[in-house]
C-alpha positions in Angstrom: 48.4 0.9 14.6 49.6 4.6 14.4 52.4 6.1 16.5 48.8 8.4 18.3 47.2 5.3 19.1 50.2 3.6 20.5 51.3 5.9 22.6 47.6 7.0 24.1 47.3 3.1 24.9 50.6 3.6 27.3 48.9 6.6 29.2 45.1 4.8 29.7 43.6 5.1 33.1 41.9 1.7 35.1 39.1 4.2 36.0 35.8 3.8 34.2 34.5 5.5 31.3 33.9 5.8 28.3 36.2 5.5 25.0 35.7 7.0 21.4 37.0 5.4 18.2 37.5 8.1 15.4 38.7 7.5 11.5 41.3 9.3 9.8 38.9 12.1 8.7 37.7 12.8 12.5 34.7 11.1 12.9 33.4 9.0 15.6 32.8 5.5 14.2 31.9 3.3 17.7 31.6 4.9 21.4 31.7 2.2 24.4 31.6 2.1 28.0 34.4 0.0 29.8 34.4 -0.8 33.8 38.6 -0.7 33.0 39.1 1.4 30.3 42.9 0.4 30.0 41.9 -3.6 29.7 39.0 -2.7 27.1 40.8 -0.6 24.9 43.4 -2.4 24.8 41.5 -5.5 23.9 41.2 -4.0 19.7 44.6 -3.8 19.8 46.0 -7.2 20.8 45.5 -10.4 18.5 43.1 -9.9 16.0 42.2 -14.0 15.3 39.7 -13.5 18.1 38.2 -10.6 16.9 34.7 -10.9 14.5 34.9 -9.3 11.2 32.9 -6.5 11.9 35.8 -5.6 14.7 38.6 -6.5 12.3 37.3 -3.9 10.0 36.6 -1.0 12.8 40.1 -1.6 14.0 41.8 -0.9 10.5 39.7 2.7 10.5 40.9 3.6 13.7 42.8 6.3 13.6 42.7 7.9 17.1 40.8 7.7 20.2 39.7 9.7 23.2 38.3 8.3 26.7 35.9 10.3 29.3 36.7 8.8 32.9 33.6 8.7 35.0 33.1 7.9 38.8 31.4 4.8 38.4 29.8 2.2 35.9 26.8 3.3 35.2 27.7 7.0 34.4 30.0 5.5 31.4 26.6 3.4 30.6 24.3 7.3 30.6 27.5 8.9 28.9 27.4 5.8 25.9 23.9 6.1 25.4 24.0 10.0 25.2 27.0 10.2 22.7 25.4 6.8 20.3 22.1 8.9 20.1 23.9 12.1 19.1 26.7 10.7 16.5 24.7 7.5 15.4 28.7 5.6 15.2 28.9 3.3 12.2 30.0 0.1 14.2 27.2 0.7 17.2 24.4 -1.2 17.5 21.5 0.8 17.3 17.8 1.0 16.8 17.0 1.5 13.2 15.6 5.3 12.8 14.9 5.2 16.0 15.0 9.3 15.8 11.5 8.8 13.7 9.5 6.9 16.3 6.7 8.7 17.1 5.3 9.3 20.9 2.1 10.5 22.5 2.1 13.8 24.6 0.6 15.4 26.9 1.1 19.1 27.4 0.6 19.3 31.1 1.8 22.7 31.4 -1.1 23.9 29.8 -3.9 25.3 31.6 -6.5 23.2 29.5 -3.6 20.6 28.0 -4.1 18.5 24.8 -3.3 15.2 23.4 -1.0 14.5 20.6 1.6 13.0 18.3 4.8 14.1 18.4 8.7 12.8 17.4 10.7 15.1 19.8 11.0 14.5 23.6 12.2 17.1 25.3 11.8 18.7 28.6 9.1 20.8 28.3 6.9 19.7 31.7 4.7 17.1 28.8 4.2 13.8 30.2 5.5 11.7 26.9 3.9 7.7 26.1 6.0 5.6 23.8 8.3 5.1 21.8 5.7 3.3 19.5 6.6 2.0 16.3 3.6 1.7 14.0 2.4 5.3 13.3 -1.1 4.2 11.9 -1.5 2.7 15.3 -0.9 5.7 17.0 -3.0 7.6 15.2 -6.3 5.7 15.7 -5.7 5.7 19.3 -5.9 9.6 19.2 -8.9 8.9 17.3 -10.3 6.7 19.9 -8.7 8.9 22.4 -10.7 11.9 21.1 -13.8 9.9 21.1 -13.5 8.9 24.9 -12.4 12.0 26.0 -13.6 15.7 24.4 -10.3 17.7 24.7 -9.0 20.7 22.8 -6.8 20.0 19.6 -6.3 23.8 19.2 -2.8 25.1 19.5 -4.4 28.4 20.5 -7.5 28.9 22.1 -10.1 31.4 19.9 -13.2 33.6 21.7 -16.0 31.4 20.3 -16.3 27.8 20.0 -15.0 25.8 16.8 -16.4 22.9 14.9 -14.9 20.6 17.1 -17.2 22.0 20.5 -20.5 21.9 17.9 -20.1 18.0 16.9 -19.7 17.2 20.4 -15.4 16.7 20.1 -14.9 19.6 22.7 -16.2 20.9 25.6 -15.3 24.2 24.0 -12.7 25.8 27.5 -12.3 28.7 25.5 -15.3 30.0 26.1 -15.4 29.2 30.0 -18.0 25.8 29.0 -15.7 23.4 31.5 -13.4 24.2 34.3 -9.8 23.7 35.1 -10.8 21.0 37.9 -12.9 18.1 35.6 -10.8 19.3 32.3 -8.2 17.9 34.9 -9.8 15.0 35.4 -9.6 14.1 31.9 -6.2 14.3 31.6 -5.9 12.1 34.5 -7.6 9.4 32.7 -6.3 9.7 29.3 -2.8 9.2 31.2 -4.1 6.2 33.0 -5.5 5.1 30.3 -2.4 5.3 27.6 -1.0 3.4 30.5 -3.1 0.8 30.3 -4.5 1.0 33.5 -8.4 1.2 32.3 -9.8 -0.3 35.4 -8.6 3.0 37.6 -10.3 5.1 34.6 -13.5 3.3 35.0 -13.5 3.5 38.4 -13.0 7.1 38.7 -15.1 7.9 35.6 -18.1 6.3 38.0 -17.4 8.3 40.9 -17.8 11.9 39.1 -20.7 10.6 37.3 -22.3 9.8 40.4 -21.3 12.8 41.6 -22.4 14.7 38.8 -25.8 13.1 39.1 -25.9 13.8 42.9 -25.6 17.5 42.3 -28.1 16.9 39.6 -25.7 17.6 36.7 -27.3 15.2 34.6 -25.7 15.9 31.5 -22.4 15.8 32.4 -23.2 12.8 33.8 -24.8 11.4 30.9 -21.6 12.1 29.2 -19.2 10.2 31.5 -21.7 7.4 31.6 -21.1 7.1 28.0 -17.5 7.4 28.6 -17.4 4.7 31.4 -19.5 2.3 28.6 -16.7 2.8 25.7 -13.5 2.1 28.5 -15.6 -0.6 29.7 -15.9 -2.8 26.0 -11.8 -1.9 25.1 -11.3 -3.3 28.7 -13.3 -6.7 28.0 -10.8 -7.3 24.8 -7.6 -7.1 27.0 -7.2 -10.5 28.7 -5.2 -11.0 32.0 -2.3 -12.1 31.6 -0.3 -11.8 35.0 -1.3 -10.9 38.4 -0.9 -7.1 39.1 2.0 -5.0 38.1 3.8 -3.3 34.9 5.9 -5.5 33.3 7.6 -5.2 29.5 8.3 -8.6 28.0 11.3 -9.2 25.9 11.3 -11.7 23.3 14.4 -11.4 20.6 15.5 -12.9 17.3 18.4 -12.7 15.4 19.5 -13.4 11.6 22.3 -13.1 9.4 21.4 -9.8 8.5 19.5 -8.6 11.5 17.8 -8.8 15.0 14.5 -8.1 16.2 13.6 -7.0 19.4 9.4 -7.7 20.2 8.0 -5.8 23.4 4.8 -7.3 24.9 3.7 -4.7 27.5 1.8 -5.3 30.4 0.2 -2.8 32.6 -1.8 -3.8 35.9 -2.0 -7.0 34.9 -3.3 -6.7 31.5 -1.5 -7.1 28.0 -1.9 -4.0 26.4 -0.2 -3.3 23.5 3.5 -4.6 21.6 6.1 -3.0 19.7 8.7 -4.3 17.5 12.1 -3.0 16.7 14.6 -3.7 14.3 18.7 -3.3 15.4 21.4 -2.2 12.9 25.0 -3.3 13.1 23.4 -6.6 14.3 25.9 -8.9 12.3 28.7 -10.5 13.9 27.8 -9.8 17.3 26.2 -12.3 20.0 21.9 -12.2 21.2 23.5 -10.9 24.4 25.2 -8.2 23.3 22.2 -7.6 20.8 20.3 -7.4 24.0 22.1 -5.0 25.9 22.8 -2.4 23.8 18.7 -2.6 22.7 17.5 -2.4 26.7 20.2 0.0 27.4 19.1 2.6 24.4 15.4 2.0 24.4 15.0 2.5 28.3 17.1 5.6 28.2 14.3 7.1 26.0 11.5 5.1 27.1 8.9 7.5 28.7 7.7 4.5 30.9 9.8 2.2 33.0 8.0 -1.2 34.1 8.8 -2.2 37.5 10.0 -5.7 36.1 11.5 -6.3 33.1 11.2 -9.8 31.9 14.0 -11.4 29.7 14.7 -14.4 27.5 17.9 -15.8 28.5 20.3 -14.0 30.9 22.9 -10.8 30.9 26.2 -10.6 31.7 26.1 -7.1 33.0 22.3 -7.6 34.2 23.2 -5.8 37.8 24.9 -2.9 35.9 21.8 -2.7 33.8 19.4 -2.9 36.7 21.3 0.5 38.3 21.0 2.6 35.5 17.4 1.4 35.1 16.1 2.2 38.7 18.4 5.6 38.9 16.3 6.7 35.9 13.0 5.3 36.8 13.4 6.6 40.5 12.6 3.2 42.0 13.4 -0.3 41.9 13.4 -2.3 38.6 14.2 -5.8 37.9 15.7 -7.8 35.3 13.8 -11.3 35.7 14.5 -14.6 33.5 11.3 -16.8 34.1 12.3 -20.3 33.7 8.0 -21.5 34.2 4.7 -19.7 34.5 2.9 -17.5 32.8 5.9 -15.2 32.6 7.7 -18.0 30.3 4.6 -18.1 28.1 5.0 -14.7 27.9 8.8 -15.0 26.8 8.6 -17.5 24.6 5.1 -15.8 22.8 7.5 -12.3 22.2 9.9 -14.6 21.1 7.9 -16.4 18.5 6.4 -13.3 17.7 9.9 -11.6 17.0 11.3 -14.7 14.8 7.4 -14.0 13.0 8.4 -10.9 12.1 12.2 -11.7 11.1 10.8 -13.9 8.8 8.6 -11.7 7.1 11.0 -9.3 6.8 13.3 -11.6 5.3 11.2 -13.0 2.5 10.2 -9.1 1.6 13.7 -8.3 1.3 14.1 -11.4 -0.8 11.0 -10.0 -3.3 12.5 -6.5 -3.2 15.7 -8.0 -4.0 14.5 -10.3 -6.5 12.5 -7.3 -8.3 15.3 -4.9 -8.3 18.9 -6.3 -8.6 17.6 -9.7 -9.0 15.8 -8.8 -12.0 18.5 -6.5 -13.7 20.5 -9.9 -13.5 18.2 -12.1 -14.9 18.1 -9.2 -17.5 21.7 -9.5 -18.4 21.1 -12.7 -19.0 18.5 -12.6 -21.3 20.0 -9.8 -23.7 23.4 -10.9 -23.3 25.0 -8.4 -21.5 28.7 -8.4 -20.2 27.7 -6.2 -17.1 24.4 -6.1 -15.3 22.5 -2.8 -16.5 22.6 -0.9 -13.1 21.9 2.2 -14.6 19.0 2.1 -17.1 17.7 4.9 -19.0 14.8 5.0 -21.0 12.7 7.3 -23.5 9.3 7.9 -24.3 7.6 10.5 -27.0 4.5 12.3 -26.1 2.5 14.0 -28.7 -1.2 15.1 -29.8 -1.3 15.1 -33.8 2.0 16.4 -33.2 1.2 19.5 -31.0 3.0 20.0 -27.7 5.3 17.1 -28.5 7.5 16.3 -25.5 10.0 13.6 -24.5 10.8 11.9 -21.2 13.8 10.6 -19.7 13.4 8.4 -16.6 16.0 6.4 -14.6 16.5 3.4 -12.9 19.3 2.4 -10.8 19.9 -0.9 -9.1 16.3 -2.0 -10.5 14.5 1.0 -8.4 13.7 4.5 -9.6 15.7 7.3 -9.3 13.7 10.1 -9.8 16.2 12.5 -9.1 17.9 12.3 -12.6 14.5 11.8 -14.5 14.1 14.5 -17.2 11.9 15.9 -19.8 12.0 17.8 -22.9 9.9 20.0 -25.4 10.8 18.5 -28.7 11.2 21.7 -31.4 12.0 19.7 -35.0 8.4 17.6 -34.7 6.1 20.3 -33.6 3.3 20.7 -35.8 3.6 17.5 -37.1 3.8 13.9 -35.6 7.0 12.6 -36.2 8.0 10.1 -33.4 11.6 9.3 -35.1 12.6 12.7 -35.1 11.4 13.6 -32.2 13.8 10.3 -31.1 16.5 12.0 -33.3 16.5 15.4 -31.1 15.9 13.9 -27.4 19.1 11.2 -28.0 21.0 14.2 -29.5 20.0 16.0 -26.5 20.8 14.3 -24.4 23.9 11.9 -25.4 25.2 14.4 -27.7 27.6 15.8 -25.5 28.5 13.0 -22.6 31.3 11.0 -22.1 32.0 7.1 -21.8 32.1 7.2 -18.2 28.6 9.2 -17.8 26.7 6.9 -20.4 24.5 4.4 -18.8 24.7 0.6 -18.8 21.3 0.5 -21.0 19.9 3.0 -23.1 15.6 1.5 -23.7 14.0 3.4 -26.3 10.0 3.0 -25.9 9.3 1.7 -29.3 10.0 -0.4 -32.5 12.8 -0.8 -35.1 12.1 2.5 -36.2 12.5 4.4 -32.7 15.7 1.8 -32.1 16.9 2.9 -35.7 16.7 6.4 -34.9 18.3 6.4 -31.5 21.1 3.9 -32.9 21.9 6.9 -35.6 22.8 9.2 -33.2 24.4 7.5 -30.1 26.5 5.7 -32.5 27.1 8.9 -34.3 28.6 10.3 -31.1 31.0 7.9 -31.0 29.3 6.0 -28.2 29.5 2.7 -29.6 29.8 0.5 -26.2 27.0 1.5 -24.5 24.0 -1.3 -25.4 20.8 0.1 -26.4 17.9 -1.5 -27.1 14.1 -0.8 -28.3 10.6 -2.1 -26.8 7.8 -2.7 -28.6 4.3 -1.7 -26.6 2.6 -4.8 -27.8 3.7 -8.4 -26.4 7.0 -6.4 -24.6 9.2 -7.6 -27.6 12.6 -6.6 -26.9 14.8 -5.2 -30.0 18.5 -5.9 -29.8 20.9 -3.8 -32.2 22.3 -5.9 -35.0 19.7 -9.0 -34.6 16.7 -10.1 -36.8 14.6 -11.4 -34.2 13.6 -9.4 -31.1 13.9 -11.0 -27.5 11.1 -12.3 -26.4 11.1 -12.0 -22.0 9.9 -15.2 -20.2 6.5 -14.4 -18.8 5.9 -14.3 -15.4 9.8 -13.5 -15.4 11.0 -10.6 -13.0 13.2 -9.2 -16.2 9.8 -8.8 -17.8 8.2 -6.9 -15.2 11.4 -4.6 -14.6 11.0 -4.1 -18.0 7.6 -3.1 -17.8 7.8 -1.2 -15.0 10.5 1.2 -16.7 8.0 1.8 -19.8 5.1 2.2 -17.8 7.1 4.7 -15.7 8.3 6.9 -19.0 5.2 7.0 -20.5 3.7 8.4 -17.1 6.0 11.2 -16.9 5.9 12.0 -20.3 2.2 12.2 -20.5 2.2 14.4 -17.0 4.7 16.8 -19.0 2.5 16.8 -22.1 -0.7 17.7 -20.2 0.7 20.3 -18.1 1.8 22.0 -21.4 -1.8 21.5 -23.0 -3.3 23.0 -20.3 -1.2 26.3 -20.1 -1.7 26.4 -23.8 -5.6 26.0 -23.7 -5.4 28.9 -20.7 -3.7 31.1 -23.0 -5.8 30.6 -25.8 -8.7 31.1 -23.5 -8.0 34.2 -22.2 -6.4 35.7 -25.2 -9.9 36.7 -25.5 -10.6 38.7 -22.9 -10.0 42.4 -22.9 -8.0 43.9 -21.3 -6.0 40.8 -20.5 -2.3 40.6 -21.9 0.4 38.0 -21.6 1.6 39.5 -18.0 -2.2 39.1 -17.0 -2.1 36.0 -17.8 0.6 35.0 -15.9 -0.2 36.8 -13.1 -3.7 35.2 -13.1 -2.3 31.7 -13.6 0.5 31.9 -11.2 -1.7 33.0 -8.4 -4.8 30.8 -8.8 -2.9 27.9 -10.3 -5.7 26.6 -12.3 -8.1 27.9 -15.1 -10.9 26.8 -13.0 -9.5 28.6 -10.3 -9.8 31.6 -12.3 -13.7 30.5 -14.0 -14.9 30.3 -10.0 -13.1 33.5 -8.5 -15.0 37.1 -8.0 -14.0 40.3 -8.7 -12.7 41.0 -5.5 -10.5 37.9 -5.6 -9.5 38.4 -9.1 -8.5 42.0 -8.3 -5.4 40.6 -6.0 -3.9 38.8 -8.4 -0.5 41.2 -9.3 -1.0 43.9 -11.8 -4.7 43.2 -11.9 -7.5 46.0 -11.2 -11.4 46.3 -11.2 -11.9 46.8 -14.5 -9.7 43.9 -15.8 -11.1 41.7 -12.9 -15.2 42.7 -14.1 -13.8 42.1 -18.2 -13.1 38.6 -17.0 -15.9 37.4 -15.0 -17.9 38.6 -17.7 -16.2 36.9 -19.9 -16.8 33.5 -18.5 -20.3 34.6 -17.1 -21.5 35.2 -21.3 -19.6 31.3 -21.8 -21.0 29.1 -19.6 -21.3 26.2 -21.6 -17.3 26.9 -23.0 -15.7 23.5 -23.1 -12.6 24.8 -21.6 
């Protein structure tokens, strides 16, 4: 402890509030709320055999610390959930990317509003649904959404109706087709209807239709009939569950390495919908604490607060919670634990479903692992290695009889891709000719020529045979790089050649080393042929329009850069050809007559 932090801990207040752990550089590394500050923060200081790892290694970063006194409890509680959402502290728990969760909106301030997704709440007049977790899911239900319901998706209303009004999608307000008053009622039911509530939409979707056909409007009514049959057959696949009311259900699951939280929601009585949510900074810390910092930070960005709240096992600071829960929502909420009943069932299924989904995620971080750094182990194994290869790069030639001969360079760190450092070249001493080892020769030069020990990979993989291997061996070695393993793979049976031995390595199949190996090739030979093509194609558009009069290399250029393809250029009319920079009519005609005498060019 520093002579800052010991003498702020002499002058801390008993009010309440909020404290701020920063590391030596400044930054905020954990925020929490205390009901004492002085007996909280004072708490890291004392003893550490009590303390958790995680805590033991927070408290050895502190560096200083700052406290905001509030009037009460549940102002430190806002305060903490405001200051972890904007500075995202190292040691808080927190949602994972819970800045990415998308919502529905609303846009009530509108005079004709519209539906849509967005990732930013803010307070704008919108009415916001979510947060939601699974995009995909979101996006059908604006699908089915636009299908019910025929609102505008137009930022900005035109003077004459779009596609959308023609294939039924709209009612087309730009153009006066529907009023404020039944676009209104529209809204009203796509809100009561995101809420789950689709017994109130069918039951006012029947009284305008009967009013409609009253007042003889028969096909507006015809239309909200067929609205009222669609609500009607999603209704009849939600089951009761409960007897009236909004209630979230809470079921939780904890690992070594993470927690899930699983929402079952409920609205009027019906299950409508779940959510799953994974915490970070979930080790070392108990399901209760789990729990509170997950209802404390989802609620405060909740657009929707239940009236009831049902847990799996009780809170410490459940009260506390319950405050800053009914302040926000503007009326009561409570914090049940059903001990029988449906509401147990109801537990104990988002409970299941949360270890479900804990345990899927574990075994596909096992794969992942086991494909990535599980296989670069197993490949250190298998080639001998004294390190495992974390950094693997490998080499691939690319030719066509030798003409537009390029090389790639692609990366792999930790068993993954890194496609930052990838990198391609146009070989110069094999043009003309195919010549694969010098082409290896110039790329290895190229590349290694110039580097030093410590920015040389772990494992150099040259696409090919002895030959390739020889070739690359002659000048890594010649640069005095004579640590660094390198090693060649054959395309056919994935024979690995090892530097100084007679026999190549032959992977187990089925083995994850094998596949990483695989992968790697596959992945240079993709870039390299992308590279190759790209350059076979600008040359066949030069050598195509090196016939055209009129049309010199800036021309060309021009004309490439602005349509981007030679059939760009083959479809385009003279008018379109003439605003391409430094072209005119005459240049534009020469080349549409060009292509219009070569129809049948193979180009």
């Amino acid at each position: 402890m520093n002579e800052t932090v010991a003498e702020k801990l002499k002058l801390l207040s008993d009010s309440p509030g909020v404290y701020i752990m920063k590391d030596a550089g400044g930054k905020i590394i954990y925020v929490g709320k205390a009901r004492v500050l002085k007996n909280r923060v004072r708490q890291y200081f004392m003893n550490s055999k009590n303390h958790t790892p995680k805590v033991r290694a927070m408290v050895a970063k502190i560096a200083d610390f700052e406290t905001i006194l509030t009037n009460t409890e549940v102002e430190a509680l806002i305060l903490e959930c405001n200051l972890i959402k904007k500075h995202r502290p190292r040691y808080n728990i927190s949602l994972k990317d819970d800045k990415s969760y998308p919502y529905v909106k609303v846009t009530l301030r509108e005079d004709f509003p519209r539906v849509l997704l967005t990732r930013r709440v803010i307070k704008d007049g919108a009415r916001y649904f979510g947060p939601y977790t699974n995009v995909t899911a979101v996006h059908e239900s604006l699908k089915l959404l636009r299908r019910l319901f025929p609102l505008r998706t137009c930022k900005t209303m035109g003077e004459r109706p779009c596609l959308e009004y023609h294939i039924k999608r709209c009612l087309a307000p730009c153009v006066g087709n529907v009023g404020k008053e039944e676009y209104a009622s529209m809204i009203d039911a796509v809100s009561l209807f995101l809420e789950g509530r689709t017994k109130e939409v069918e039951r006012a979707l029947e009284t305008d239709m009967n009013e409609a056909a009253e007042n003889f409007a028969f096909e507006k009514a015809a239309r909200l009939r067929d609205q009222l049959i669609s609500v009607k057959k999603i209704s009849e696949k939600q089951n009761i569950v409960t007897g009236l009311g909004d209630q979230d259900v809470i079921g939780m699951a904890q690992g070594n390495f993470a927690a899930v939280v699983e929402i079952l929601t409920v609205r009027a009585g019906k299950m409508t919908g779940r959510e799953h949510f994974i915490l970070k900074g979930s080790e070392d810390e108990t399901k209760e604490a789990l729990l509170y910092a997950f209802l404390s930070q989802y609620y405060d960005a909740a657009a929707f607060l239940p009236k009831e709240v049902l847990l799996p096992f009780t809170l410490e600071d459940a009260v506390l919670l319950e405050t800053f829960l009914s302040n926000k929502k503007g009326s009561r909420v409570y914090l049940t634990l059903p001990h029988r009943g449906t509401k147990r069932d109801l537990v104990e299924m988002a409970t299941g479903n949360a270890q479900k989904f804990l345990d899927d995620e574990n075994k596909r971080t096992r794969t992942d692992y086991e494909k990535t750094l599980g296989a670069v182990k197993e490949l250190q194994k298998y080639l001998g290695l004294k390190e495992p290869p974390r950094r693997m790069e490998c080499f691939d030639i690319s030719h066509m009889q030798g003409s537009e001969t390029v090389a790639s360079m692609v990366v792999f760190e930790d068993g993954a891709p890194k496609k930052s450092d990838y990198r391609r070249f146009k070989i110069k001493s094999a043009e003309g000719k195919p010549d694969d080892f010098k082409s290896m020769r110039e790329v290895t030069t190229r590349r290694y020529g110039k580097l030093t020990e410590d920015e040389l990979p772990d494992l150099i993989v040259i696409d090919g045979g002895k030959g390739q291997l020889s070739s690359a061996l002659e000048i890594i070695r010649g640069a005095g790089h004579n640590d660094v393993a390198v090693v060649g793979l054959a395309k056919q049976f994935e024979l690995i050649f090892v530097e100084g031995e007679s026999e190549p390595v032959e992977l187990p199949r089925n083995s994850e080393a094998l596949y990483l190996m695989q992968r790697i090739r596959d992945e240079a030979h993709r870039f390299a042929i992308t590279y190759h093509r790209k350059l076979r194609g600008k040359r066949n558009l030069v050598s195509v329009l090196d016939h055209v009069e009129g049309i010199g290399a800036k021309r060309r250029q021009a004309l490439f850069s602005h349509f981007g393809s030679l059939q760009k250029i083959k479809e385009a009319s003279v008018e379109e050809l003439k605003k391409a920079p430094g072209m005119n009519e005459t240049a534009a005609i020469a080349v549409t007559n060009f292509f219009a005498a070569h129809k049948n060019l193979n180009i």
